[in-house]
C-alpha positions in Angstrom: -5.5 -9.4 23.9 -7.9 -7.3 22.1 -11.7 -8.6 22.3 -12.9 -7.0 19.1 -10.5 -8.8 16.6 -11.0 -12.3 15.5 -8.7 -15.0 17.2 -8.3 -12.7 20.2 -10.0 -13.5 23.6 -10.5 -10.9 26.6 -7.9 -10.0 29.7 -8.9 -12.4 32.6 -10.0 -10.7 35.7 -7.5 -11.6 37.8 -4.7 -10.4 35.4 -7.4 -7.0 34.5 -7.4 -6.4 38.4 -3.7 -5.4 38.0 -3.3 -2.9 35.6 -4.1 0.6 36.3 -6.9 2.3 33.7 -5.5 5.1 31.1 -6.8 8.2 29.3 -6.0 8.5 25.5 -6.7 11.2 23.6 -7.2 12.0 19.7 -4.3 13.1 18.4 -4.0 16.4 17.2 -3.6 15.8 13.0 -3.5 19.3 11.8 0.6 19.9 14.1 1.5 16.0 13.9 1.3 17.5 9.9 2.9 20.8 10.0 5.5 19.0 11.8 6.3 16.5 9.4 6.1 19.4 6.5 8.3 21.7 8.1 10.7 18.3 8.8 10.2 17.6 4.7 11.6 21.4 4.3 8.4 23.1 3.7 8.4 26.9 4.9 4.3 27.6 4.5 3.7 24.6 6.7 1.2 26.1 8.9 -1.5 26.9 6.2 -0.6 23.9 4.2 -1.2 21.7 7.2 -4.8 23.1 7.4 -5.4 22.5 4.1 -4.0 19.1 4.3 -6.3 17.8 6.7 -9.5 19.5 5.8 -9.2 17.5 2.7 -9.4 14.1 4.7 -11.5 15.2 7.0 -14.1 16.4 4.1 -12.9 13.2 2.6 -14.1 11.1 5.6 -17.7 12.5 5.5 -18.5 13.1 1.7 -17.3 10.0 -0.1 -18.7 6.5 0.0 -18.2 4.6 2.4 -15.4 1.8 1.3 -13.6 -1.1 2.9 -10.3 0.0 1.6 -10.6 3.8 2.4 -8.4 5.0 4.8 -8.3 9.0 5.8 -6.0 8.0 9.2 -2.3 9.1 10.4 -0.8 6.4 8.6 -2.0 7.6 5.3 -1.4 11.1 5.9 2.4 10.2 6.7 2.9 8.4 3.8 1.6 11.3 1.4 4.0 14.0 3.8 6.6 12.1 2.7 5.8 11.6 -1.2 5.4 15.4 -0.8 8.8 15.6 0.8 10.3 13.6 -2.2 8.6 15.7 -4.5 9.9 19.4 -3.1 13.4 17.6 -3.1 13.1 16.8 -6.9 11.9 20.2 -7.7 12.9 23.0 -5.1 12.0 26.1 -7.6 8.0 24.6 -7.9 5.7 26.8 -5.2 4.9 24.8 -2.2 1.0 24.7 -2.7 1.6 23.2 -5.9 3.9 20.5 -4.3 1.2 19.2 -1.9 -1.9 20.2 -4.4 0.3 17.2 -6.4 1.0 15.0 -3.7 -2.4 15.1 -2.6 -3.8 14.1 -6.1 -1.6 11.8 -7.4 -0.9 9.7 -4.7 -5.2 9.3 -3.7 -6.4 8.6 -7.0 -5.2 5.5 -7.4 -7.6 4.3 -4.5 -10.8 6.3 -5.5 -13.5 4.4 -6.9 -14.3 6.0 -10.5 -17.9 7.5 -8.8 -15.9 9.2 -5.8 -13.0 10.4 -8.5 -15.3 13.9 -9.5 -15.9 14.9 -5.6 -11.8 14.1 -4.4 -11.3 17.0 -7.3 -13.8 19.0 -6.7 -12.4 19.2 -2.8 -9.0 19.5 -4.6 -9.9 22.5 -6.8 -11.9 24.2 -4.1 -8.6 24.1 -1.7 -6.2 24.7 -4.0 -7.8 27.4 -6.0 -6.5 28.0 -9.7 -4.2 25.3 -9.6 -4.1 23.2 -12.3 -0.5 21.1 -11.9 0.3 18.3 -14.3 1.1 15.0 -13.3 5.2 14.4 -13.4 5.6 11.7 -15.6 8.4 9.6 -16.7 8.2 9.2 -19.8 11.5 7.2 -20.7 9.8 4.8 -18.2 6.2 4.6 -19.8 7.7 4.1 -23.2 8.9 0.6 -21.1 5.6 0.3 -20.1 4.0 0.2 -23.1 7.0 -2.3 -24.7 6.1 -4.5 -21.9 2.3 -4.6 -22.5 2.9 -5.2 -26.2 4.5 -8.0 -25.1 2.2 -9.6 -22.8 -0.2 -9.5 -26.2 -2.2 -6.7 -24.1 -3.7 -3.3 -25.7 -1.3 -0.3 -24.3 -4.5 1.9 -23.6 -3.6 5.3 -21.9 -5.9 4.3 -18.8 -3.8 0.6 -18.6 -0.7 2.1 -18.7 -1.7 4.7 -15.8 -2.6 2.1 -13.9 1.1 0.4 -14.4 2.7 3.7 -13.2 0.4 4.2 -10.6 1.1 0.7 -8.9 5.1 1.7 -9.1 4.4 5.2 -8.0 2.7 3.6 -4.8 5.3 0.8 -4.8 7.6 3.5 -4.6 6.5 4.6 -1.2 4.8 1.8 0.6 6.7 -1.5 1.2 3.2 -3.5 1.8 0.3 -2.9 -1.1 -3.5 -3.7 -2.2 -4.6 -4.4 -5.4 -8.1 -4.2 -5.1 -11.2 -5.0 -7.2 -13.0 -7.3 -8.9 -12.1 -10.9 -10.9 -11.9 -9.3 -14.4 -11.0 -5.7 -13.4 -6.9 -6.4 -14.9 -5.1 -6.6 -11.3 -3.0 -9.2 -12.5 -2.0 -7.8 -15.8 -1.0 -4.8 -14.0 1.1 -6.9 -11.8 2.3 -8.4 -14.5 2.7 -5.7 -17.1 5.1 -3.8 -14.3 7.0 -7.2 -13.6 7.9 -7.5 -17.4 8.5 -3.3 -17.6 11.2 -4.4 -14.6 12.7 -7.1 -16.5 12.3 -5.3 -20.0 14.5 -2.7 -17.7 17.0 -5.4 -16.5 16.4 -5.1 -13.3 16.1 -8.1 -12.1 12.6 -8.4 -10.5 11.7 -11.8 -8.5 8.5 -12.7 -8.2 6.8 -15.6 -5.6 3.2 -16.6 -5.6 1.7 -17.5 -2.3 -2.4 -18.5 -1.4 -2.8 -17.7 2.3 -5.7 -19.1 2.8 -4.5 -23.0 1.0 -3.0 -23.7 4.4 -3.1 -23.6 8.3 -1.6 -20.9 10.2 0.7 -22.9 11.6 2.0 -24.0 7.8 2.0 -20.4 6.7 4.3 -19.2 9.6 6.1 -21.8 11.5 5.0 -23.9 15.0 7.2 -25.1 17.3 6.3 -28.7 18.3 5.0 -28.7 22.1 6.4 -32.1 22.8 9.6 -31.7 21.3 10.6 -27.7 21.1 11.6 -28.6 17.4 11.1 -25.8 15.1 9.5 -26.4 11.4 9.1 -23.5 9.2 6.3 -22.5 7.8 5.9 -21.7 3.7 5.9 -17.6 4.3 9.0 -17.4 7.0 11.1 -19.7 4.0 10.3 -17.5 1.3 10.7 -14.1 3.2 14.2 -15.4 4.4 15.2 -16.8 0.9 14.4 -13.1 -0.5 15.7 -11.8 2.2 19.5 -13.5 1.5 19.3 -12.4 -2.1 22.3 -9.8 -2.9 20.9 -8.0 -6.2 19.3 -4.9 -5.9 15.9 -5.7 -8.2 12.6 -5.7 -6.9 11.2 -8.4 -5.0 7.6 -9.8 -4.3 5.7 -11.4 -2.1 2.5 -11.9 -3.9 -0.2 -13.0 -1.5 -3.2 -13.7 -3.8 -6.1 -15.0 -1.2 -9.2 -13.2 0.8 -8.1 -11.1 3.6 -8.9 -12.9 6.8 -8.0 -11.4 10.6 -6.2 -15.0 11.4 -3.4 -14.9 9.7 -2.3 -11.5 8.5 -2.9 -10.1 12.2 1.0 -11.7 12.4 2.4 -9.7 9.7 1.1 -6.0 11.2 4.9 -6.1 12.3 6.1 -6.7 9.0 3.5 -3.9 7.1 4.1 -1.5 9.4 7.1 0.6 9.9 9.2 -2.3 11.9 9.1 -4.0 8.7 10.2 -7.2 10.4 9.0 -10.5 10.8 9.1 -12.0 14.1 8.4 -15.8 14.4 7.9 -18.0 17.6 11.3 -19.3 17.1 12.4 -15.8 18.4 14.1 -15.5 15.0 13.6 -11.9 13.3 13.4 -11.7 9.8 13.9 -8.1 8.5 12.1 -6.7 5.1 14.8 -5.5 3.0 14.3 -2.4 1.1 14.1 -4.0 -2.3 11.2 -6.4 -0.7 7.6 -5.5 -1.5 4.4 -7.3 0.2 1.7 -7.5 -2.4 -1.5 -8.5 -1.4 -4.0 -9.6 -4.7 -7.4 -9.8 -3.5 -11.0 -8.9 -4.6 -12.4 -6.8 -1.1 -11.2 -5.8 2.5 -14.9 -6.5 3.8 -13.0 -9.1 6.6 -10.1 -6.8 7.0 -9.6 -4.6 10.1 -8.6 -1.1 10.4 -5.4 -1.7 11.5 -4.2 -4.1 8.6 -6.0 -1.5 6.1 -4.5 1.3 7.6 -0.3 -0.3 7.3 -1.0 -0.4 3.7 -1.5 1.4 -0.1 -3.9 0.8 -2.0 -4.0 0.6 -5.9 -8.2 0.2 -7.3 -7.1 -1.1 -11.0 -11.0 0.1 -11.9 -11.0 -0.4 -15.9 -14.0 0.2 -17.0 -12.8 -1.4 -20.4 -11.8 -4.3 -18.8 -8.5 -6.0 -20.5 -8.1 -5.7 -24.0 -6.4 -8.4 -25.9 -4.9 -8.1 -29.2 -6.6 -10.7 -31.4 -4.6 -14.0 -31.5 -2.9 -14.8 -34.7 -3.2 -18.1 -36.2 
């Protein structure tokens, strides 16, 4: 029942008249993240914390102003706990190099190429004299590039960034955006990381699915008034049918249609961390950990903050566009 949101109406007054007003307050980001760092193992949480969230907050002000830009509590978790991941997979590295890391890697992906120069400058200005390199796997980029030869693409160092990128933030975020523009190469980076899984035997599985190319009623179930028979709906079948598969390989849910309040209101459960599916049958449909939402679209003007804030984002920004190897004949 929340006005401001499409599809939602306002309490009644006779149902308002019962429930008892209540203060909230902003919550205080600078402990909620020394918390969570001293919880990842961090010792110099306190002045790491501070550093941490003068960087979104300068974020928040200086950059432009996009749709997919999100500088809230949900992003600064899910960058504690890349940094987390990090420490763990290299305990002798200082700590301010750890988070300067963190910090970098795991924004750039969603920084338009005009805003990339002012993130780094804030960077550098925090995080004086630091200059850490990225990690890099590089058994798994050699795969990367094998699978863009195959695709009859152009490896180019920027391409196959934005590959490792996607699986970097696939790595830590169950639901995903691939932003930009028709042209910008957000499906052959979908796909070029599909064939690196398969190149990699693991198995990947991979469903298509246009949101907006049926009702809301298709997409998720109904149950019929007259009757209380239950027909599923085209998202609830394929999110159970992934659901039941054993193997271990990646699966995904690609959604590739315009972001619209109406219909992924009902999966916040699923993007956020409850990572379940609930359906009006009262039937509860969990996201496994080998299940990945990926939403293809072009902008997140109609999105609200709450569906951009469950979510990474990946800005595949080539400013070569896709390059083709010439066709043999």
């Amino acid at each position: 029942m929340n006005p401001g949101y499409a599809g939602r109406t306002e309490l009644p007054e006779n149902l308002k008249a019962l429930f008892r007003p209540c203060a909230m307050v902003v919550p205080d980001f600078e402990l909620i993240c020394e918390i969570m760092l001293v919880a990842e193992g961090f010792i110099e949480a306190r002045v790491l914390a501070r550093k941490f969230i003068t960087l979104y907050q300068l974020c928040k002000e200086l950059l432009s102003k996009q749709d997919h830009y999100d500088w809230g509590l949900r992003a600064i978790k899910s960058v504690l706990v890349v940094a987390g991941s990090l420490k763990r997979d290299d305990p002798e590295r200082p700590e301010d190099q750890v988070l300067m890391r963190s910090l970098r890697d795991f924004n750039i992906p969603k920084i338009v190429t005009d805003d990339v120069p002012v993130v780094m400058g804030l960077i550098g200005d925090l995080f004086p004299a630091l200059d850490v390199p990225r990690k890099r796997d590089l058994n798994f980029e050699s795969f990367v590039r094998q699978a863009v030869l195959d695709l009859r693409l152009q490896a180019e160092d920027n391409f196959v960034l934005k590959v490792v990128q996607l699986e970097e933030l696939l790595t830590v975020r169950h639901s995903v955006f691939v932003v930009g523009n028709a042209g910008t190469g957000k499906s052959q980076v979908m796909r070029s990381l599909n064939r690196t899984y398969q190149i990699m035997k693991r198995r990947p599985v991979w469903t298509d699915l246009n949101p907006k190319a049926v009702t809301n009623d298709e997409l998720f179930g109904i149950i019929n008034p007259a009757t209380r028979e239950w027909k599923d709906g085209l998202f609830s079948s394929i999110m159970r049918e992934l659901a039941n598969i054993t193997h271990d390989g990646p699966k995904w849910m690609v959604l590739d249609g315009d972001i619209d309040p109406m219909w992924i209101e009902s999966l916040n459960t699923v993007m956020d961390d409850n990572e379940v599916l609930t359906l009006a049958s009262n039937e509860r449909i969990p996201l496994n950990p080998t299940m990945r939402l990926v939403f293809e679209i072009s902008h997140l003007r109609t999105a609200t903050p709450a569906t951009v804030s469950r979510a990474g984002e990946s800005w595949p920004e080539l400013r070569t566009g896709i390059c083709r190897e010439p066709r043999r004949i």
